[in-house]
C-alpha positions as CSV (number, residue, x, y, z in Angstrom):
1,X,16.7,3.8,-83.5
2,X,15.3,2.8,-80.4
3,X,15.3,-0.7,-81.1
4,X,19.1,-0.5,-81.9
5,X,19.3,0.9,-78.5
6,X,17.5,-1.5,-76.4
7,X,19.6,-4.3,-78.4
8,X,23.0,-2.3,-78.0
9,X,21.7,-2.7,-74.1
10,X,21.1,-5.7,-73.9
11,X,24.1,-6.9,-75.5
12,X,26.1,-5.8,-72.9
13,X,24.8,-8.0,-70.0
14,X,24.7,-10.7,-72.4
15,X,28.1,-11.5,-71.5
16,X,28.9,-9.5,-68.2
17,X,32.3,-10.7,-67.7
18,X,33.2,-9.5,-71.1
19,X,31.3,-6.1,-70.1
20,X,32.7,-5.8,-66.4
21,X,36.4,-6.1,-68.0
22,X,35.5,-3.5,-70.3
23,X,34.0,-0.8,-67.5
24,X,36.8,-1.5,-65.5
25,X,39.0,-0.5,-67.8
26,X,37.7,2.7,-68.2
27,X,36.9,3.3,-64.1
28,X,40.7,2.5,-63.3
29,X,41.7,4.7,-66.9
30,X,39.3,7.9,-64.8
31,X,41.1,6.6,-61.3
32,X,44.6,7.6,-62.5
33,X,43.9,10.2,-64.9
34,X,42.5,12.3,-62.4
35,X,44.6,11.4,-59.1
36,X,47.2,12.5,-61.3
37,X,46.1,15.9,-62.4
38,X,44.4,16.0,-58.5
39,X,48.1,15.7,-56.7
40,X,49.5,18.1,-59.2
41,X,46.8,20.7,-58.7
42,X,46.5,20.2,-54.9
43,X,50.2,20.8,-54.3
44,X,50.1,23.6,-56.4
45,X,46.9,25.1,-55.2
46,X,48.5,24.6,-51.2
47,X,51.7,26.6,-52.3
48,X,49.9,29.3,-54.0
49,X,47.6,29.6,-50.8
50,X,50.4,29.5,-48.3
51,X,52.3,32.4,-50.1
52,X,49.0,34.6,-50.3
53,X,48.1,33.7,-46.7
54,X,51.9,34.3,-45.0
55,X,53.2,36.6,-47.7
56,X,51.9,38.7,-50.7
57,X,47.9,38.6,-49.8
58,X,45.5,38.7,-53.1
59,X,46.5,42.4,-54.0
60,X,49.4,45.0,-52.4
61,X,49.8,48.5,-52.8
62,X,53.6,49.2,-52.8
63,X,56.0,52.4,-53.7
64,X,56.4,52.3,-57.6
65,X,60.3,51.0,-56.7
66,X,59.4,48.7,-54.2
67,X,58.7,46.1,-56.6
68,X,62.4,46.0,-58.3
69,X,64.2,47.2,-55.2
70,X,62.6,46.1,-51.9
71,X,64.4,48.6,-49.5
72,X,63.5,50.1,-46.8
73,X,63.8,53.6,-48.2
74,X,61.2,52.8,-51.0
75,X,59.1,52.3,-48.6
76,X,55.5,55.0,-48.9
77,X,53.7,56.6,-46.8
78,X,50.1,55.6,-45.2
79,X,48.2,58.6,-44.8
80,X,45.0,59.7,-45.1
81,X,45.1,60.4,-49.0
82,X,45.6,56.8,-49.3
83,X,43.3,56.1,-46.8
84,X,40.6,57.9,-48.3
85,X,41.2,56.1,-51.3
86,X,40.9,52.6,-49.9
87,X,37.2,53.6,-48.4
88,X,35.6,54.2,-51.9
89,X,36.2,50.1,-52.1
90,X,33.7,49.5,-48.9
91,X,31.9,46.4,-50.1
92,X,34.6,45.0,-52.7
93,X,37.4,45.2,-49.8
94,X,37.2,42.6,-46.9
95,X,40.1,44.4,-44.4
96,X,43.7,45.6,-45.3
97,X,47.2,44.4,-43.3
98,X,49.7,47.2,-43.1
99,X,53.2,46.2,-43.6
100,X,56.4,47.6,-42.7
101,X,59.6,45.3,-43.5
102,X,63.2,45.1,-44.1
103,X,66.2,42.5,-43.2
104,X,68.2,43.5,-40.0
105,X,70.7,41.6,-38.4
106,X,69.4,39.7,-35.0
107,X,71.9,39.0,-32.2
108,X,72.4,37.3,-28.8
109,X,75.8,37.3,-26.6
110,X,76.6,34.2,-28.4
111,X,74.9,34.2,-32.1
112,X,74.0,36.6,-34.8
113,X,71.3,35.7,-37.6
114,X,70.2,38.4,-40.7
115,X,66.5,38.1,-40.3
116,X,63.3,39.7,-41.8
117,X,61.9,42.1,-39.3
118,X,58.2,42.7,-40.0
119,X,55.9,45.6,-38.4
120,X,52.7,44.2,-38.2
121,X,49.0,45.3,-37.4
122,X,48.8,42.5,-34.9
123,X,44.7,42.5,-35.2
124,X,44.8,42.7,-38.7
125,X,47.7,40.2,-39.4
126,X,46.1,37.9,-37.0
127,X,42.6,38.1,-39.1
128,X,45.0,37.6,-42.4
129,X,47.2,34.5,-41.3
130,X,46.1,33.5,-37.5
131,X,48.8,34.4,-36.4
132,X,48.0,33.8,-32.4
133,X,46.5,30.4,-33.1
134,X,50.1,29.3,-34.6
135,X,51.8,30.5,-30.7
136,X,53.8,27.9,-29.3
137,X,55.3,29.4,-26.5
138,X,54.7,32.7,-24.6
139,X,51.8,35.4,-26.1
140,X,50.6,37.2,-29.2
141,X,52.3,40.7,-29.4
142,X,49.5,44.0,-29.1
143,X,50.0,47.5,-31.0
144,X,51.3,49.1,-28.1
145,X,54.4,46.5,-27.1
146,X,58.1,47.2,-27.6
147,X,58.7,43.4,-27.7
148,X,58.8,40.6,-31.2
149,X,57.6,37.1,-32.0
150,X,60.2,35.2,-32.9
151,X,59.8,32.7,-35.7
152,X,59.9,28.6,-34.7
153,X,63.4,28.4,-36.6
154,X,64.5,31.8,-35.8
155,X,64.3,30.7,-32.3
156,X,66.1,27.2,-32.2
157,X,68.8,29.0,-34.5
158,X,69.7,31.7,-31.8
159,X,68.8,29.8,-29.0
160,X,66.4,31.9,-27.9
161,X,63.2,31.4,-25.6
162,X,59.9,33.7,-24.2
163,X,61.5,36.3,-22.0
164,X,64.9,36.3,-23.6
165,X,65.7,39.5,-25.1
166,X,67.1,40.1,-28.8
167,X,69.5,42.9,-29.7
168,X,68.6,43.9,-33.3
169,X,71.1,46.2,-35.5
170,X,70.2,47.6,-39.1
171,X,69.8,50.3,-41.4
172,X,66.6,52.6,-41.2
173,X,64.9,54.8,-43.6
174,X,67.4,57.1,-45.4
175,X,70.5,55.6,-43.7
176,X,69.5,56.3,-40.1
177,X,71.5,53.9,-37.7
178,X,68.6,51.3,-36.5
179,X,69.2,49.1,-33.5
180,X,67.6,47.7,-30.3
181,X,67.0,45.8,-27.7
182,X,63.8,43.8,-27.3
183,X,62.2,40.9,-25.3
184,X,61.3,38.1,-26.9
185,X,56.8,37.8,-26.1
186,X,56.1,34.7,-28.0
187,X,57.3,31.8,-30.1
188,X,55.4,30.8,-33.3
189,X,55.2,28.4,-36.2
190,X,55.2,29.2,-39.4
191,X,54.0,26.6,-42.2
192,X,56.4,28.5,-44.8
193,X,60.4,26.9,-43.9
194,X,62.1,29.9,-45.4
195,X,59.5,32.3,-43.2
196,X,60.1,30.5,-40.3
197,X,63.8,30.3,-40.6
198,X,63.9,34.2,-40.7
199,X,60.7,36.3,-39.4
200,X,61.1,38.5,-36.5
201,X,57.8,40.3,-35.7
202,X,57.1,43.3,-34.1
203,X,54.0,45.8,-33.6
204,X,54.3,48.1,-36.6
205,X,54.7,51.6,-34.3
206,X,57.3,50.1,-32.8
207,X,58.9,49.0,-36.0
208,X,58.3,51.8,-37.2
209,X,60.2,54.1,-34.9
210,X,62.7,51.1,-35.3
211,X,63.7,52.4,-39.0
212,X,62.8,55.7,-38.4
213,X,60.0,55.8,-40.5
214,X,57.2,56.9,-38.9
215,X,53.9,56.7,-40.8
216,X,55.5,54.8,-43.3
217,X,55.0,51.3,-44.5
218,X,56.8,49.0,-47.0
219,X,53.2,47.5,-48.5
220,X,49.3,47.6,-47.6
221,X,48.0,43.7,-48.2
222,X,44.6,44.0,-49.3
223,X,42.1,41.2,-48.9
224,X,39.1,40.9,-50.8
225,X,35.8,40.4,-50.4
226,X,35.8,37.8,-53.5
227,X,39.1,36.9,-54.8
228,X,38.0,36.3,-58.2
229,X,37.4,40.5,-57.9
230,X,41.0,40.9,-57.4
231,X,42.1,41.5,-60.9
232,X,38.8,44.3,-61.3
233,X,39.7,45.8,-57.8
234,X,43.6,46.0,-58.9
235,X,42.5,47.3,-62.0
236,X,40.3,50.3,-60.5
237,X,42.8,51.2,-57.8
238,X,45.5,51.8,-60.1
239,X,43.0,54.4,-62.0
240,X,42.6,56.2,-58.4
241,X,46.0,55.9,-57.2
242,X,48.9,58.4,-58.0
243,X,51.1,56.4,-60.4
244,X,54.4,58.7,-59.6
245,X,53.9,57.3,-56.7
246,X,52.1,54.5,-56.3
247,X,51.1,51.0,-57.8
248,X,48.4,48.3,-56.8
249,X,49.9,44.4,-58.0
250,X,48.1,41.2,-57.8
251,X,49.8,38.4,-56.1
252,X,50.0,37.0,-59.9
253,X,52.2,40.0,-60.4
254,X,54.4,39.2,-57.6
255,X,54.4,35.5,-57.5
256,X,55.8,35.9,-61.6
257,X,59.1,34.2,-61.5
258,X,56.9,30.7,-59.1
259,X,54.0,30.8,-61.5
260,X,56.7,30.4,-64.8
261,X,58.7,28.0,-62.3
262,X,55.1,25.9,-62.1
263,X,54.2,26.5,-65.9
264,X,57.6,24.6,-66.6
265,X,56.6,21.3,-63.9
266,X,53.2,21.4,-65.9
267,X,54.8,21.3,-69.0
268,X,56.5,18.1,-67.8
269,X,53.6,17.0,-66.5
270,X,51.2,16.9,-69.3
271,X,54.1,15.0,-71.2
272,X,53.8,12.4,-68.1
273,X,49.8,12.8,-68.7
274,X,50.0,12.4,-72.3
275,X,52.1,8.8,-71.9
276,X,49.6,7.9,-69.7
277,X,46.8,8.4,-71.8
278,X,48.8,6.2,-74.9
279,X,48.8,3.3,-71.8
280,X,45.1,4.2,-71.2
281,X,44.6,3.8,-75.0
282,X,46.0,0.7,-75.6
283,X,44.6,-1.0,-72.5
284,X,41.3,0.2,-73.6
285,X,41.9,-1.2,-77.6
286,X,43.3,-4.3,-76.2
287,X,39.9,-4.7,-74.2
288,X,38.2,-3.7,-77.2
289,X,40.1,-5.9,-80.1
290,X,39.5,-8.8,-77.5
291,X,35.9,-8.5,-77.8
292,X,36.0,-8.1,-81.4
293,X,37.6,-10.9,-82.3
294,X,35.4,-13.3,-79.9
295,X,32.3,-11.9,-81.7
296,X,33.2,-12.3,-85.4
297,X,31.2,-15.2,-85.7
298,X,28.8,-13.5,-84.1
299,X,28.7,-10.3,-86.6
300,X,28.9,-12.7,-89.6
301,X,25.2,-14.6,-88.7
302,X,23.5,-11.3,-88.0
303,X,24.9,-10.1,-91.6
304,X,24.2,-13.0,-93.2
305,X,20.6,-13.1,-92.4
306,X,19.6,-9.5,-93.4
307,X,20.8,-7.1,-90.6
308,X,22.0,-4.0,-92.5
309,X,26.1,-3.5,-91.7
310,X,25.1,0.0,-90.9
311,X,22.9,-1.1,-88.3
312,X,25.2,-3.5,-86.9
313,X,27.9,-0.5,-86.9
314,X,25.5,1.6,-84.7
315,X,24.6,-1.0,-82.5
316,X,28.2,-2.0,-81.7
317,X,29.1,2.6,-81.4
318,X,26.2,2.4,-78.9
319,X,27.7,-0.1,-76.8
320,X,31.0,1.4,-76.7
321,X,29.1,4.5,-75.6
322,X,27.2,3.0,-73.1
323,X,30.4,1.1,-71.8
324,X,32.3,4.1,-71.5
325,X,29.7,6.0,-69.8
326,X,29.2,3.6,-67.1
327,X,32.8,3.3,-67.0
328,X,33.4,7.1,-66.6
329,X,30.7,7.6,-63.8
330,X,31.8,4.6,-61.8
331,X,35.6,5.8,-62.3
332,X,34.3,9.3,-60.8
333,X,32.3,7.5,-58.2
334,X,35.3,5.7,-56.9
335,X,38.0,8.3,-57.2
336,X,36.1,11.3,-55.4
337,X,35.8,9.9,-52.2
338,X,39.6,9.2,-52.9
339,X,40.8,12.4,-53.3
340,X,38.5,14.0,-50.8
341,X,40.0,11.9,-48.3
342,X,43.7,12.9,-49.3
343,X,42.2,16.4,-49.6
344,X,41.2,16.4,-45.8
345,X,44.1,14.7,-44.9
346,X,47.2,15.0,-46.9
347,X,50.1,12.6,-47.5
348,X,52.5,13.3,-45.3
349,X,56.1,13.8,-47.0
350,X,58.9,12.5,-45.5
351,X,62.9,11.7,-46.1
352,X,64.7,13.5,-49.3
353,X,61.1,14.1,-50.6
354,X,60.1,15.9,-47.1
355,X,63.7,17.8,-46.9
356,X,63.3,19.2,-50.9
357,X,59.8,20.6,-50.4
358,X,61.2,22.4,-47.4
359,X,64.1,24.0,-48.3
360,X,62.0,25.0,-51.1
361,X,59.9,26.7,-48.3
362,X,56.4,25.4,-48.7
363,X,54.7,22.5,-46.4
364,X,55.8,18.8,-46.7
365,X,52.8,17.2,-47.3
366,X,51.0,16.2,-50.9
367,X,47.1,17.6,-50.9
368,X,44.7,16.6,-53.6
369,X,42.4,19.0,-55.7
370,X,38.8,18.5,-55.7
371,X,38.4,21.0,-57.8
372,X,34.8,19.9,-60.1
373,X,36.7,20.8,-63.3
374,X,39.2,18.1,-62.8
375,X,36.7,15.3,-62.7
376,X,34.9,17.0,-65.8
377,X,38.0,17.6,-67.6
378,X,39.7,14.1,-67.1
379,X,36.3,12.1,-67.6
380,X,35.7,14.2,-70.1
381,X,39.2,12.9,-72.2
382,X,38.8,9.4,-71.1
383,X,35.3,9.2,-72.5
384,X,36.3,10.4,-75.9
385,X,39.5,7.9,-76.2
386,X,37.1,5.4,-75.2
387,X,34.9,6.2,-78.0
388,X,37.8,6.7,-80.3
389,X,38.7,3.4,-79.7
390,X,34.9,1.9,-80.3
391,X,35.4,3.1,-83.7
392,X,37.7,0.3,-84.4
393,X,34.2,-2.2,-84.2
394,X,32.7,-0.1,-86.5
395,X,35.8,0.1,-89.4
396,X,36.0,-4.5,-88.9
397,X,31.9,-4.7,-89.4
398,X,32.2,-2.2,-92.6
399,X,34.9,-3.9,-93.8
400,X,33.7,-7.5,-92.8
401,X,33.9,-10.8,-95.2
402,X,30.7,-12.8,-94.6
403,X,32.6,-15.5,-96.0
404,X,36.4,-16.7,-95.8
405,X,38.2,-17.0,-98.5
């Protein structure tokens, strides 16, 4: 066996350019298979990341209605029963970002705009989404203000800038009338569209007095200390909590009708993947049949004077193998630089393309994956088509005629 595999060897860089055309086919067969699957997951993974980081967080704990009916008067309370229960997590729970929210209309002498007003935590929404590092006018709001932040878009809509003051008109907890006046603190940008087209935020005591609901909130975000603990933590605070009142949902449970949105684009995708492989394939046979035929003569001499067809057969799987390896770890070689790059600095959307991904609210810009199990996964695919395909070699030398007839 080892001498077949020094010959296999050395039967590659017998004829280099024959070998080099046959690696390359293979590198640029790993090059698209996985920029493909890397763009797909990238964009993905950015949405996902945006709507945990600005909206649901890896786990909430809502009012058992909340989740079909997002009103105001589901909202729960946030005492120290839940509290209490929260601190029996020390050392699975990072930090937790108290929530109070409900849609109000926002006014100025001149415009009106429904709007999202959200009672934050200002510390603890800051340490969730950086909140003050996104400020592009005026200052972060503190726990003790009576004044919002007014979202990028929110702002050019009613014309509004830092000192301004916004009239805001709703309906609290229970029906109670909600309304006020405020001054407008800050300015900032939100990477979400649909967010910052509609976010109005205030300090949550003052948002709460706002909807007369006073140590009430609408949802507690709760950050982990390792995501991949989410479902476990979910899991064990739904055993603690009260389930009349109370339930603990992953941002899988909330993010339901996006994730069966992205399960259909991957559908379509994988047909787009599976095409692509058939083009791989036939690139690679056409590489492969090439070589065949130019080394018939070849095969027929090497029979002919006592080499077993057996042997020949393993020598010519072995190169295949050995052509497909390099080809494979050359192709990841190449590509992973690639994608790192478009990782760190993403493609930039823009036109119709920039204007769809938008209005869908999530970022313009096209992010790569370099997640390790799409390099092993892809290579992985491409590696056994290649060796599919050096099976053909071996079926022509079983099946050989030494002689024409």
């Amino acid at each position: 066996m080892k001498t077949l595999i020094i010959l296999a060897w050395r039967n590659i860089w017998r004829n280099k350019r024959r070998s080099f055309i046959s690696i390359a086919s293979v590198l640029f067969a790993v090059l698209f298979a996985i920029s493909a699957t890397s763009f797909e997951k990238g964009s993905y993974g950015l949405m996902i990341k945006n709507m945990i980081k600005l909206s649901t967080g890896y786990i909430q704990i809502q009012d058992v209605l909340y989740e079909e009916e997002p009103s105001i008067d589901n909202s729960m309370l946030y005492d120290e029963a839940l509290l209490n229960i929260i601190s029996e997590f020390e050392g699975e729970i990072e930090y937790t970002v108290p929530r109070i929210q409900s849609f109000a209309l926002a006014a100025t002498s001149q415009k009106t705009r429904g709007t999202m007003i959200i009672g934050i935590s200002p510390e603890n929404e800051n340490r969730f989404n950086n909140l003050s590092e996104n400020i592009v006018k005026g200052e972060f709001i503190d726990d003790d203000d009576e004044a919002v932040i007014l979202a990028q878009g929110v702002a050019e809509i009613l014309n509004l800038d830092v000192g301004d003051t916004l009239v805001i008109i709703g309906q609290g907890f229970q029906g109670v009338n909600a309304a006020g006046m405020y001054p407008v603190k800050g300015i900032v940008k939100l990477s979400l569209q649909e967010l910052n087209n509609n976010a109005v935020y205030m300090p949550l005591k003052a948002a709460q007095w706002f909807y007369a609901a006073e140590d009430r909130i609408s949802s507690l975000i709760i950050m982990p200390e390792n995501p991949k603990h989410t479902k476990k933590i979910t899991g064990e605070l739904n055993e603690k909590l009260d389930k009349e009142w109370y339930v603990a949902l992953t941002w899988e449970d909330m993010m339901r009708d996006f994730l069966r949105m992205m399960e259909l684009d991957t559908a379509g995708n994988k047909v787009i993947s599976l095409i692509l492989y058939i083009v791989i394939g036939f690139g690679l046979f056409g590489t492969i049949l090439t070589m065949m035929l130019e080394r018939i003569k070849e095969f027929r001499i090497l029979i002919s004077i006592g080499m077993k067809r057996l042997q020949l057969a393993v020598v010519c799987m072995l190169e295949s193998l050995f052509l497909s390896f390099i080809g494979v770890i050359i192709g990841i070689a190449v590509t992973f630089p690639i994608m790192l790059y478009f990782n760190l600095y993403p493609i930039q959307l823009k036109g119709e393309m920039a204007d769809m991904m938008l209005d869908y609210g999530f970022e313009a810009v096209m992010p790569t994956s370099i997640s390790p199990d799409i390099f092993i996964f892809q290579a992985i695919i491409i590696f056994v088509l290649a060796l599919l395909i050096g099976l053909y070699p071996v079926y022509k030398i079983i099946r050989l005629e030494i002689v024409n007839k």
